[in-house]
N, C-alpha and C positions, 0 to 999 in steps of 0.2 A: 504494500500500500504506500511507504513512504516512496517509494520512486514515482511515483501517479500512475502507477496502468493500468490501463484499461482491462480487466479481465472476465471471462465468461467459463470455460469448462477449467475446474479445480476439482480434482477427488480429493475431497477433504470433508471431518465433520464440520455440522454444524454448530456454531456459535451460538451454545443455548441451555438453559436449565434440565436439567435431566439425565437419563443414562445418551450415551454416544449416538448419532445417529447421522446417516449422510446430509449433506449438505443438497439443498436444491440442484449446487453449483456440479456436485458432483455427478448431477444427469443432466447436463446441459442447458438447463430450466432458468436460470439465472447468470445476469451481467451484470458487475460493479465497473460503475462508467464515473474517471475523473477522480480517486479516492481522497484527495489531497480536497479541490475544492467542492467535496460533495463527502464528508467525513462520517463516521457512523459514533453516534454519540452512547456512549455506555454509562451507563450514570453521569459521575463526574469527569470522567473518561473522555478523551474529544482522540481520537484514532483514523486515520496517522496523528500524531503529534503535528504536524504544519497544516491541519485542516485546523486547526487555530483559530485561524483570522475568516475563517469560511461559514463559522458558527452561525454569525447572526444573518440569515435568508434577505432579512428586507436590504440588504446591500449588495443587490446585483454585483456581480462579476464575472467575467467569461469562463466557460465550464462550470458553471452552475447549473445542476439541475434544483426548480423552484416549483411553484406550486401554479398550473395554467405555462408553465415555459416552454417550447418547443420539443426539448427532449421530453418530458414527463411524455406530454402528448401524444407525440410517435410511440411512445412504448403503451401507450392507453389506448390508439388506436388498434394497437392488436393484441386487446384482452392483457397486457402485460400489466403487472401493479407495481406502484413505489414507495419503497421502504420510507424515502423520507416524510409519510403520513402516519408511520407506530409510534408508539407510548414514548418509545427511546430510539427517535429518529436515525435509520442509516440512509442516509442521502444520496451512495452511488450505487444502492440493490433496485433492481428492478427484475421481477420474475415472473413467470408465467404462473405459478402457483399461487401468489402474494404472500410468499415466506421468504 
């Protein structure tokens, strides 16, 4: 994540309370687009570390995805959902599942 890449098939688990289990990402169900400016917030936790300054949404800046912005959209126009609408916003998940 800290390098910014763009990623989609990862076998790895998922990031999540409970015993182990795949990740979306590991059936090719899910893309984290931009991680740096689109960070995935864990509590107190802001990850990568230089999604930082990407925290606060209402200040547009390029490779953001936001809420009605052109990415979200594309990925809405095809049944796709985005993370940064959960409790504990990840901002570059966006899946066919909505996990």
């Amino acid at each position: 994540m800290a390098a910014d890449n763009t990623s989609a098939f990862n076998c790895r688990y998922a990031v999540a309370a409970g015993p182990p289990r795949w990740s979306v990402h590991a059936y090719g169900l899910a893309v984290d687009v931009n991680p740096v400016e689109n960070p995935y917030l864990d509590g107190g936790r802001v990850l990568p570390a230089g999604g930082a300054r990407y925290v606060d949404r209402s200040r547009y800046q390029p490779g953001m995805a936001v809420a009605g912005g052109v990415l979200v959209q594309a990925f809405a126009a095809i049944g796709w959902r985005w993370g940064g609408r959960w409790a504990s916003p990840d901002y570059q998940h966006f899946s066919a599942t909505g996990g």
